[in-house]
LUMKE-36195 format. One record per residue (C-alpha): residue in three letters; x, y, z. Coordinates in pm, whole numbers, plus 50000, padded with zeros to 5 digits. Example, Ala and Ser with C-alpha at 12.3 -4.5 7.8 and 13.67 -1.06 7.14 Angstrom:
2
Ala512304955050780Ser513674989450714
***
This chain:
915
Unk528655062547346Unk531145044147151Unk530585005347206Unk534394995447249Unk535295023947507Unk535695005647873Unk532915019648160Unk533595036148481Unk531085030548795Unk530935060849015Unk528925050949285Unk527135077049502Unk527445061349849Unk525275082750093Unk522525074249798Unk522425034849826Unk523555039850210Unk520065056950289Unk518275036849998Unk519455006750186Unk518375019350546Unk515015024650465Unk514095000650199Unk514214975450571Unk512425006350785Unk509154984450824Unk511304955250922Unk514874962851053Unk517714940451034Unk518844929651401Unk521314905551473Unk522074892551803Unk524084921651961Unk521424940851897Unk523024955751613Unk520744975551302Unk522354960950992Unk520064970450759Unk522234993950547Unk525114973450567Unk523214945150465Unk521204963650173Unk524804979250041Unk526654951049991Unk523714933749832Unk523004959549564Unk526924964349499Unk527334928349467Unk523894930649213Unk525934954349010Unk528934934548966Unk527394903848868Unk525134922848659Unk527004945648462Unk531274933548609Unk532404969648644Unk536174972648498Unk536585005948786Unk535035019849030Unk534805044749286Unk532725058749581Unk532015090049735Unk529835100350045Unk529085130950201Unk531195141350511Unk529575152950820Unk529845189050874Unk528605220550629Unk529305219750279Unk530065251750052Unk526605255349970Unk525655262550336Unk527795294250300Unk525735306049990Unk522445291750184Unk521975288850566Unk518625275150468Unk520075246750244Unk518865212950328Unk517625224650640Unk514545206350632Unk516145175550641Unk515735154650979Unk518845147251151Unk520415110351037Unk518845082551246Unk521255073051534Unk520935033651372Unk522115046851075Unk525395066951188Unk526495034651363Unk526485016550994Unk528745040650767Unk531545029150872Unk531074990150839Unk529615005250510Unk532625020550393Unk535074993050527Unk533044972550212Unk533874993349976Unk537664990250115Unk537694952750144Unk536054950749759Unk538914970349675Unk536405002649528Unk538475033049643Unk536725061449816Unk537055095349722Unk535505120549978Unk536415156550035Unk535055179550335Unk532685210350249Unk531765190849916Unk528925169249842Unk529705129949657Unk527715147349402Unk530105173149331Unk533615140349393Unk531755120149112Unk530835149348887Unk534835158548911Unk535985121448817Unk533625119648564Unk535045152348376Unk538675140748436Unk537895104648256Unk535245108348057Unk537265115947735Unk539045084447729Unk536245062247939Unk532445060447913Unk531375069548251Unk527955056048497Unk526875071848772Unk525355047248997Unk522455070449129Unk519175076649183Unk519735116549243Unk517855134349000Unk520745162749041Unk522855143248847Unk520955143748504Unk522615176548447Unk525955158148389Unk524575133348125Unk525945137747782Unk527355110547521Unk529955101747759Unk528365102548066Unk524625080448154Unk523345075548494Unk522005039748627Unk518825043148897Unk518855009949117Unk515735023649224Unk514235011348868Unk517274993948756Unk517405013048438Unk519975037948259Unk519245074148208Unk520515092347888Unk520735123647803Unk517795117547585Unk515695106947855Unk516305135048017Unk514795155447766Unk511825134147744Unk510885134948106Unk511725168648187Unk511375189547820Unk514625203147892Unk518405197047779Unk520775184948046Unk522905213048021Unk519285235948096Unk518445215748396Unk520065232548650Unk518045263948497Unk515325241048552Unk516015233148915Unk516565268648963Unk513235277948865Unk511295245749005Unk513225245049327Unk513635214149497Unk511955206049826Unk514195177349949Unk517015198649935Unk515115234150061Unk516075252949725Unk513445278749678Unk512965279949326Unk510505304849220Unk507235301249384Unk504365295149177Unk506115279448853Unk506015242248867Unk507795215648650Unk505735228348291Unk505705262048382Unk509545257848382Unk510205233948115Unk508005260847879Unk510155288747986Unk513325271647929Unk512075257847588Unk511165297047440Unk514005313747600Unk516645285947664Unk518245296148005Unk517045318448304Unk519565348248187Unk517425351247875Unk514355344148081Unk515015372548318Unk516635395248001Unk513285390747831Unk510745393948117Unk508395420047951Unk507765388647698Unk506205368547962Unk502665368848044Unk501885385848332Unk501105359148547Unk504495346048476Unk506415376948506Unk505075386848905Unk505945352848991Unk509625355748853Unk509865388348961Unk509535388149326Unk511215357049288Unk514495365749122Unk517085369149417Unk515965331149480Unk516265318449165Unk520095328849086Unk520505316049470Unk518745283049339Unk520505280349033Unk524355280249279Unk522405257149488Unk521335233849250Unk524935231149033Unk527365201949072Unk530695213349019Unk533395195348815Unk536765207648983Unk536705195049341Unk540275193949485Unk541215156749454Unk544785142849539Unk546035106149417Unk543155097349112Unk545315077848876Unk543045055248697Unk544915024848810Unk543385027649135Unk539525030049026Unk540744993648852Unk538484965448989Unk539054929649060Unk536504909749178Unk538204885049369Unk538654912349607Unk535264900849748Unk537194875749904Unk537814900050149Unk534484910450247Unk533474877150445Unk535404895250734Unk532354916450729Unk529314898650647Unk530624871150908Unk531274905051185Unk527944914351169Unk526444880651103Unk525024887450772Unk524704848250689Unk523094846550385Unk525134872450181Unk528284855450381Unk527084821450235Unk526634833949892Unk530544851449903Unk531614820750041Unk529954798649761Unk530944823149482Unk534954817849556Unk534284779349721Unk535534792350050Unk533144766550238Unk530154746250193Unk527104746750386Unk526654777350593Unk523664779350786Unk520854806550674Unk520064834250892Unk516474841251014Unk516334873650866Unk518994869850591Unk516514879650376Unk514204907550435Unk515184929750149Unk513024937749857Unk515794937449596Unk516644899049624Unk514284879749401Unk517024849749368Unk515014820049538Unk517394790049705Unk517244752049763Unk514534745350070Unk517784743850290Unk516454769350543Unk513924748450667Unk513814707650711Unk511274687650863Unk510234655450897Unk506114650650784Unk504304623850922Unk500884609850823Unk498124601251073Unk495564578150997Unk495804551951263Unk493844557651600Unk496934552151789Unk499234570551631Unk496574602851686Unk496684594952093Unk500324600452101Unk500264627751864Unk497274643252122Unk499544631652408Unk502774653752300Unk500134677852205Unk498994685452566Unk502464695352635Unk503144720152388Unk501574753852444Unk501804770752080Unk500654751751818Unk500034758551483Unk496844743051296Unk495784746350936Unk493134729050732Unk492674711650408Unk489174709350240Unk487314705449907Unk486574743749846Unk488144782149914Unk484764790150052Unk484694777650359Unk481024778950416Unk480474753350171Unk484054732150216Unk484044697650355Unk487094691450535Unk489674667250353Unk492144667850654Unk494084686850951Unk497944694151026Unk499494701651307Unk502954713251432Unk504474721351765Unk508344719751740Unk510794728851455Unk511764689751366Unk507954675451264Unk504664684851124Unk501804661451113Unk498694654750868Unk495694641351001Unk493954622950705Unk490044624450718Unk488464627850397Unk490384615050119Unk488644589449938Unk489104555049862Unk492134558650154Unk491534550550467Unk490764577450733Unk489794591851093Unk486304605451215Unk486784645051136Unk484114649051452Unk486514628251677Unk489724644151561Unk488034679751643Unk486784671351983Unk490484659452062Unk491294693051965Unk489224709452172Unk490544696152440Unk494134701352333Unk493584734652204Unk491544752952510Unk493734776452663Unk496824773352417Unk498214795352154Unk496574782051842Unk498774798851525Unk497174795751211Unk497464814150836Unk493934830650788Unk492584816251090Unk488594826750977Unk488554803650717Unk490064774150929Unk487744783651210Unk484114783050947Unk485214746250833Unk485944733751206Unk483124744051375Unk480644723451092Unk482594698051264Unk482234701051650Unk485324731251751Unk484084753052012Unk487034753952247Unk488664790552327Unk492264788952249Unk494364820452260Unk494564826451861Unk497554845051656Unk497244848951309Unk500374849051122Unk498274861850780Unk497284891350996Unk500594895451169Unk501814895550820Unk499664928050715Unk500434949450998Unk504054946051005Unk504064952650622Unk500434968450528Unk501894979650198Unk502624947150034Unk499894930349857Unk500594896549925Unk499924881150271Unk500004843250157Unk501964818450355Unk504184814550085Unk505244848450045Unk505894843150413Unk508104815350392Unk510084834750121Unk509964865650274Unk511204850450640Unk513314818450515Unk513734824750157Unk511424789950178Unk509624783849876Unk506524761249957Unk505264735049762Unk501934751349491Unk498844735649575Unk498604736749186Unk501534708349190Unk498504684849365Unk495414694149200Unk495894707948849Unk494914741948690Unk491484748248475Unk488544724648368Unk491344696248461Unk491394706148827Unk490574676849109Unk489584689049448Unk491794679949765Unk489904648149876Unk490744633049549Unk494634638749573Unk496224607049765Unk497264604850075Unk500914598949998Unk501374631049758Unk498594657850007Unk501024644150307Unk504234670950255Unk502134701150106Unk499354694850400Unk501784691850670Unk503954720450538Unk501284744250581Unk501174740650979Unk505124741451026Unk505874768650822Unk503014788351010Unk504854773951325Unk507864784251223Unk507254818651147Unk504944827851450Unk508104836351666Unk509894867451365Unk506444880551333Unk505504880951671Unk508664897951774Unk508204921151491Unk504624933451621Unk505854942251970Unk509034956851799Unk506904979151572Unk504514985951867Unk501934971651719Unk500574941852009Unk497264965352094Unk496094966551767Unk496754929551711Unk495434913152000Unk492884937252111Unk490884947151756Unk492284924751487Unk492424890751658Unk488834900351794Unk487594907951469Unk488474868251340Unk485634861351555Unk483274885551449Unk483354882851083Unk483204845951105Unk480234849451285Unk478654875151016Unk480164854550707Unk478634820250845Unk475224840650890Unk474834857150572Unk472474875750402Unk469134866050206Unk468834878149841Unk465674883849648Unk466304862549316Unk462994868849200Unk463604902449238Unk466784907349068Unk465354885248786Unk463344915748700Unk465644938948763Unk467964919948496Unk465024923748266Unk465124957448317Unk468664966248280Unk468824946447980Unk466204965247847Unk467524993347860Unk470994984447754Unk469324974747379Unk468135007547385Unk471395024347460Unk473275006447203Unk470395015146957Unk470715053247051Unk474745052847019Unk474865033346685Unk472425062246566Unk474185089646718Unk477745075146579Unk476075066146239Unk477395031746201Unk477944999346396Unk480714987946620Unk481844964746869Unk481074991947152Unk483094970747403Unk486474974347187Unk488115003447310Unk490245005846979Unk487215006446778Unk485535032146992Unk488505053246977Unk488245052646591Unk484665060746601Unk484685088846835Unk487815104746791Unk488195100646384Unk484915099746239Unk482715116246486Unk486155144246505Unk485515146646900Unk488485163547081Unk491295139247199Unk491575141347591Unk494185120747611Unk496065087947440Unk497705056247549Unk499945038147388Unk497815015547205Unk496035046047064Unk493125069447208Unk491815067147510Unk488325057147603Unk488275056447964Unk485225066748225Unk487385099448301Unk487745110347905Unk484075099047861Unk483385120848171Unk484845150748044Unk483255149647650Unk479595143047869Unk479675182447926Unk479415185847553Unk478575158947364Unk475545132447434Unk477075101547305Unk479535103647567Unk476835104647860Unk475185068547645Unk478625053447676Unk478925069248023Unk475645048848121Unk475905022947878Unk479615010448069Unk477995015048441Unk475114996948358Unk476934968748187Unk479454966548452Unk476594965648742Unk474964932648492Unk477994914048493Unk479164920748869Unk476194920349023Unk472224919548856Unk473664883048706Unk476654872148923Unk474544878149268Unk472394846349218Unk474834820849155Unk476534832149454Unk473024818449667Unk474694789749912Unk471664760949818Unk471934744650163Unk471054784050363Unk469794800550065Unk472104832150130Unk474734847150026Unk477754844150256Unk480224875850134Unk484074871850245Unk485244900850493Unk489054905650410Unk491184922150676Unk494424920850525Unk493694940850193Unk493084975050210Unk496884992650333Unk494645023050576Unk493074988450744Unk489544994750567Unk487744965950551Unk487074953050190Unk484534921350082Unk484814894849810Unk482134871249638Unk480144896049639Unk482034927549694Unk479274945749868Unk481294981149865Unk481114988349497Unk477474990949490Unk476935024549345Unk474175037549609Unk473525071649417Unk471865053949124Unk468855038849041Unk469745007948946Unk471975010649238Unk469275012449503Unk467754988649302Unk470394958849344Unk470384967749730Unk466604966549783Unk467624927749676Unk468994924450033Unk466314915750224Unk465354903250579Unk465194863550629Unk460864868850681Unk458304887050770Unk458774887051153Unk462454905251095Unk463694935450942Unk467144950350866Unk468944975151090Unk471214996450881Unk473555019251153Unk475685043150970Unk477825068051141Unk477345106051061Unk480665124650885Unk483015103951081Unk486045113150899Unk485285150950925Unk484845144751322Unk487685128951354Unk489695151551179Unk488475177351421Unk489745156951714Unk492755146551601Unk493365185251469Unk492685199451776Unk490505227551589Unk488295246051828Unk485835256051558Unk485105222751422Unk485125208251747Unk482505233451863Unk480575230651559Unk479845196051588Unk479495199151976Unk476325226251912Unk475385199651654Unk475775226851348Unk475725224350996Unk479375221850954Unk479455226850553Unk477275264050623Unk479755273350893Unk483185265950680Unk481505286350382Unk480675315850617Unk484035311950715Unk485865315550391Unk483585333150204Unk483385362750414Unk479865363050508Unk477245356350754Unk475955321350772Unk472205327850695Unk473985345850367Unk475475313650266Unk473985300849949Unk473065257849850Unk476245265049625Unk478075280249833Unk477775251750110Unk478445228049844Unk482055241749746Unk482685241750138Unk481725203050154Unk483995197149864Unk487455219050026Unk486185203250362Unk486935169850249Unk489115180450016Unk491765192450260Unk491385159350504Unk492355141350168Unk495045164450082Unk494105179549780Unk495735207949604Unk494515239149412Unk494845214949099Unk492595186949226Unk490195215449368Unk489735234349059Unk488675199748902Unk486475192749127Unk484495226349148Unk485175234348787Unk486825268348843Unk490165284648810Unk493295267048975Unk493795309049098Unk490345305849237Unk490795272649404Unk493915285749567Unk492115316549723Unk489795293849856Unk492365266650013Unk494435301350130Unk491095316250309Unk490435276350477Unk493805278250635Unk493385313350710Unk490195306750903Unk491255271151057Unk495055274751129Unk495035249851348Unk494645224251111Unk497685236150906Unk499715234251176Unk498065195851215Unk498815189650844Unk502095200350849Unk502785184051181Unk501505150150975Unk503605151350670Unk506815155950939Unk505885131551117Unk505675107850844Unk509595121350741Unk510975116451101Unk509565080251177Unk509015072150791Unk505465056750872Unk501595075150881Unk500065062651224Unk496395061151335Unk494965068951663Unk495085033651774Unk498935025651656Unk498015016351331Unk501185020851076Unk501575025550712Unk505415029150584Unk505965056150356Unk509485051150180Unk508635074449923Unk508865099650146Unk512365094350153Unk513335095249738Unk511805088449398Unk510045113049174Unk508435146049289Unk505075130049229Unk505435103549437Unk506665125349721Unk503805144649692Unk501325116149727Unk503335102350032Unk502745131450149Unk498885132550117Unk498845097750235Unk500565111150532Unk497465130950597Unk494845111450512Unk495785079450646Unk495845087150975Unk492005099950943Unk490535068950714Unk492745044350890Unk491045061251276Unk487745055351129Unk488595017551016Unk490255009851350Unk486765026251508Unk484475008051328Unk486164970151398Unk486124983251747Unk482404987651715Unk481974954851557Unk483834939651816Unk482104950452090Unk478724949451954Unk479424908651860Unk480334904452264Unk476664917452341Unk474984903452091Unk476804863952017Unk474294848052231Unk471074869652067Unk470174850251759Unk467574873651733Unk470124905951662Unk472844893151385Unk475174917151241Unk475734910450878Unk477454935350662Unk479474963150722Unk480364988250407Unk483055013550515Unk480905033750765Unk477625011350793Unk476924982650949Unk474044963150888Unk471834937351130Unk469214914851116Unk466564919651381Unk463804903251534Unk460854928651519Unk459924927451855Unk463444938751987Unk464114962951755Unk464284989452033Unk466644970952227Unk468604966151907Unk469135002451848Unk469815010852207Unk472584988552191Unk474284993851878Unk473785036051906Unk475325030552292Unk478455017552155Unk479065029051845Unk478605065151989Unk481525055052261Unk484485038852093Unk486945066352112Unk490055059252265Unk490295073452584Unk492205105052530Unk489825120852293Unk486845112452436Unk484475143752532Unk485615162252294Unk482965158252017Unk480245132452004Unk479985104851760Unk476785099751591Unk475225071551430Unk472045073151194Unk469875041551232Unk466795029051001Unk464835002450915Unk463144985750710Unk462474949650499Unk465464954850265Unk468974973150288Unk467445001950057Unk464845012750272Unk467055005150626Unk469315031250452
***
């Protein structure tokens, strides 16, 4: 495109509309008539992103009217797979389109036409004298691009060329609708021709250049090719109506003197934003044309993940007040009793709480004042920690005690006397469920997220690196704001979150497993674990040993020496003088990675000594050498972190160690776990693990009769699926044969495809396909269940376990093909591994009720389907009783009876031989 030639926006309205109504799905925006504003909110927000981004000279819009289109005349099937628009979301188009109106961006929208087709016909009319952008994520539209005409994706805030079209998709523009014809596209029900995927097409398109000479020069195809797009033809032409914008929609009154834009008709648009109490975009209209001054932020002004612009602290003011006086804490505890949330949070000398010494405590119960107990910070002067707790005992019993990872808090006050039973809600946890997607959980990316607060950095008090100070050294004066911020903020946002957990229907989970859990992994993380150092010393030895002599073999094998650990180097070595095949590169060079390693192993041995060589290295660094130092020296254990706010299907996952990467299948694997050993002689470990619990409950949930009676006549459920699909008898099933049935077993609960399957058994992606065809043939009940999964996810936009748990899945709703389709196995999958996670912490929290007072039974670990105990030797029995008795009857009441649960128990002095 010529530089000097002016730009015209066309924006595709119903795009941003539903990118803007889901990008808040987890989290709607309410405001106090009860009103969603969500896409109202998210609209104006991007528009106003693209004007002071880019300060569009015209503009227009286009949506798509209610009511059939053309297309639905060609197609009755077209986009008839499509759920209906949400009811929330109807309510907001027009507030939606009165923006556009009041910004002064004219709409252009024409019945039985799509805004595709509107912006594809302004874009011809203008684009000789104009460079045109469409403002779209659509992947419809790439067909349009040429010199004059790019697209912009908000999605990834990036323009798409013509050229980039080519590069992603190995076709011209002007071939993709030949492309989409032959691909089909799911979101909009075009058919496509079955069996030919993206490269299948792109290769056609490239040797014959359109799907007339495709279909003119069939007999050229291979044969494969040639059934496919034979019984596929009548869909393909249909496709290829389907899938093409057209460029001469009947439009009245497009002069290009009214797309012309002026921005001060944003002016206008406070009508809006102040209608449906959108305060913080109101604010920032307000401030851009000095309307007024000091508008008040909105609670949830600022929910959506496209603002990263951070404000002055104006959202939330408080007054912080330092206790260090014994009177001052007797009021304090005095207005404390009267309050019955408050919010407590801790500061110490350490992140591990086992070993932390508590610096000092702040506390808030209104929205005007937080307080900061000092009690360890030296050379000032400060109150008895074991006093202050007692106080708090007493203060705390009974009352709603908020707090921001509550565990850790709850390790460092008990070393000091707490013991009371307060009702507890964790604003961390709160945090994950509402949003189990996000990675961070952190107070401040609460704040932000909530308040657009940004907290003080701890870093701002205690330095980075080797010049770091711990908290008892920072003064009293400079802890006093950052301390006592802690406690309000976590005040402050109890009340959004907790409204947002009943909202999302999400209270059971919260306050009967997760809150429960707090409890029970402080109890295991305080315990610990004793580790055989003497042990693992020779187990170092060992591994060391035999790491010389795998660098030895490889340097003869490769015929020179290297820095083995430089990926560049290796690539050079391997790939250029050794001449192995290239599996794939990256774009620093060739790739070395454990799956290209994995792949030359079949042929060539110094991949399986690099193979070895990387796992055995790895297991030194993480584990043989890193274990030790983690030994507390006042227990002499190892005290691993439980995290419950990590893992998005609400698995478990532990830090410092992380005890779930062991890799149990190897030797030196087994060997780093027989490390874990009982405290002495007179105990042993108890390691409970249930059997195929995923696999059961897919049969539950699924409703399958066969699985559900295999596992109720206690068969082998790997010997039955292969007699199943492969046609024969079950005492004719063969070791291999009940090993592919294992893999498509799990395969299918995990949604894989005939792709991933012919991987994973190492035959023919034809093959694989038979065998996923004769599965669902044989167990059709679990289609229907899989299918019923994936449209569930599209209708409610969220994967849900059997005990409420939710996982948002917006890409169910746009972005690339790929990412569609692994929504869609998440859809599936999730609601099995996230069952078994919300089972297990049920377990845990039952077994901790019966066992808190027992020191002699003491749970300790638990690794995805295992937990392990310490147990006194003379109540073993009474151990396993217990633990088999409930683990065996924690289904939720509705599926119980069904199938049984079963749990595998054994025992022994270390976790290796308790396995």
């Amino acid at each position: 495109m010529a530089d000097y030639m002016k730009k015209i926006w066309l924006i595709d309205g119903t795009a941003v509309l539903y990118r803007s109504y889901f990008a808040f799905i987890k989290r709607p925006l309410i405001n106090s008539k009860g009103e969603n504003t969500s896409a109202i909110h998210g609209t104006i927000n991007s528009i106003l992103k693209l004007i002071d981004k880019f300060k569009p000279e015209y503009a227009a819009v286009s949506f798509d009217l209610k009511g059939p289109t053309f297309r639905h005349k060609m197609s009755f099937d077209y986009k008839a797979n499509r759920p209906p628009m949400p009811e929330d979301l109807v309510s907001q188009i027009e507030p939606v389109k009165k923006f556009y109106e009041l910004a002064g961006i004219p709409e252009f929208s024409v019945p039985e036409y799509e805004a595709d087709d509107v912006l594809a016909t302004l874009a011809e009319k203008f684009k000789s004298e104009y460079e045109i952008v469409i403002y779209s994520g659509d992947k419809d539209f790439n067909q349009l691009t040429d010199e004059r005409i790019t697209l912009f994706n908000p999605s990834e805030e990036k323009f798409v060329s013509s050229q980039e079209v080519i590069d992603k998709y190995g076709v011209r523009p002007d071939q993709f609708i030949d492309y989409l014809s032959i691909t089909g596209d799911s979101a909009d029900n075009i058919p496509g021709v079955k069996g030919i995927g993206s490269k299948g097409a792109s290769s056609l398109l490239q040797q014959f250049g359109s799907l007339d000479n495709i279909y003119e020069n069939i007999d050229k195809i291979k044969p494969g090719l040639q059934k496919k797009l034979e019984s596929s033809k009548e869909n393909a032409f249909l496709s290829r109506k389907l899938a093409e914008i057209i460029k001469n929609v009947p439009l009245e009154n497009i002069d290009i003197n009214r797309l012309k834009f002026d921005e001060s008709g944003l002016m206008n648009v406070t009508e809006l934003t102040a209608r449906y109490e959108l305060t913080r975009l109101d604010k920032r209209l307000r401030d851009k044309y000095k309307a007024f001054e000091n508008e008040v932020t909105d609670l949830f002004a600022d929910f959506s993940d496209e603002t990263t612009e951070t404000t002055e602290n104006e959202t939330l003011k408080f007054n912080a007040l330092l206790i260090t006086e014994e009177e001052d804490f007797r009021k304090l505890i005095s207005e404390a009793e009267e309050r019955e949330v408050i919010a407590v949070d801790t500061e110490t000398t350490s992140v591990d709480p086992v070993s932390a010494e508590i610096v000092g405590i702040s506390i808030a119960f209104d929205a005007e004042n937080a307080y900061y107990i000092s009690l360890g910070h030296k050379l000032e002067k400060n109150l008895c920690p074991e006093k202050v707790v007692s106080e708090l005992n007493r203060v705390l019993d009974g009352k709603i005690f908020v707090g921001h990872n509550i565990k850790y808090d709850l390790i460092v006050l008990e070393k000091y006397g707490f013991n009371c039973r307060p009702h507890f809600f964790d604003t961390m946890i709160a945090s994950y469920l509402t949003e189990p997607q996000h990675i961070r959980h952190s107070l401040d990316y609460c704040a932000e997220n909530i308040f657009n607060y940004k907290m003080q950095s701890i870093e701002e008090l205690i330095g980075k690196g080797k010049s770091q100070i711990t908290f008892d050294e920072v003064s009293q004066e400079k802890a006093l704001f950052y301390a006592a911020e802690d406690a309000y903020v976590a005040y402050r946002i109890y009340e959004p979150l907790k409204k947002l957990l009943t909202d999302a229907d999400l209270d059971n989970l919260f306050y009967d497993i997760e809150i429960p859990l707090i409890e029970t992994l402080k109890s295991m993380e305080t315990t610990g674990v004793y580790l055989d150092r003497e042990y693992l010393r020779k187990v170092s030895l060992q591994a060391e040993k035999r790491i010389n002599e795998l660098i030895a073999e490889i340097y003869e094998i490769t015929g020179e020496k290297f820095n083995i650990n430089s990926t560049k180097q290796l690539g050079k070595v391997l790939f250029e003088s050794m001449n192995l095949p290239v599996i794939k590169k990256t774009k620093t060079g060739y790739s070395t990675d454990m799956s290209v390693l994995e792949k030359l192993s079949e042929d060539y041995p110094i991949a399986r000594k690099l193979r070895e060589y990387r796992m055995l290295s790895k297991l030194m660094s993480t584990y043989i050498l890193a274990l030790p130092k983690l030994i507390n020296p006042r227990t002499g254990k190892i005290h691993s972190s439980f995290n419950q706010t990590i893992a998005s299907t609400g698995r478990l996952s532990s830090s410092n160690p992380n005890l779930q990467n062991i890799p149990v299948r190897s030797e030196i694997g087994k060997k780093i776990r027989e490390a874990f050993t009982a405290c002495d002689d007179e105990h042993v470990l108890l390691a409970a693990d249930y059997s195929q619990i995923e696999l059961r409950l897919f049969a539950v949930m699924s409703g399958n009769e066969d699985l559900c009676s295999s596992f109720r006549k206690k068969s082998d459920i790997h010997s039955q699926t292969a007699g199943l699909i492969f046609d024969k008898p079950i005492e004719e099933v063969t070791a291999d044969d009940r090993r592919r049935a294992k893999v498509i077993n799990f395969g299918i609960m995990y949604g894989m495809g005939s792709v991933s399957l012919s991987k994973e058994l190492n035959i023919s992606r034809k093959e694989a396909k038979s065998f996923i065809d004769n599965y669902f043939s044989a167990f059709p009940a679990i289609l229907e269940f899989i299918d019923n999964l994936k449209q569930k996810a599209r209708n409610k936009g969220f994967a849900e376990t059997m005990f409420g748990r939710k996982l948002y899945l917006f890409e169910m709703f746009g972005g690339s093909k790929r990412s569609q389709a692994d929504a869609e196995r998440i859809a599936v999958n999730m609601p099995i591994q996230g069952s078994a996670a919300d089972l297990i912490k049920t377990a845990m929290n039952q077994i901790h009720d019966k066992i808190k007072d027992n020191p002699d039974i003491n749970m300790l670990i638990q690794v995805h389907d295992e937990l392990v105990f310490e147990v006194k030797k003379d109540c073993l029995d009474e151990a396993k009783n217990l633990i088999r008795s409930v683990m065996e009857d924690v289904l939720p009441d509705r599926y119980k009876g069904i199938i049984p649960l079963v749990v595998d128990i054994g025992e022994g002095h270390n976790w290796l031989e308790a396995h």
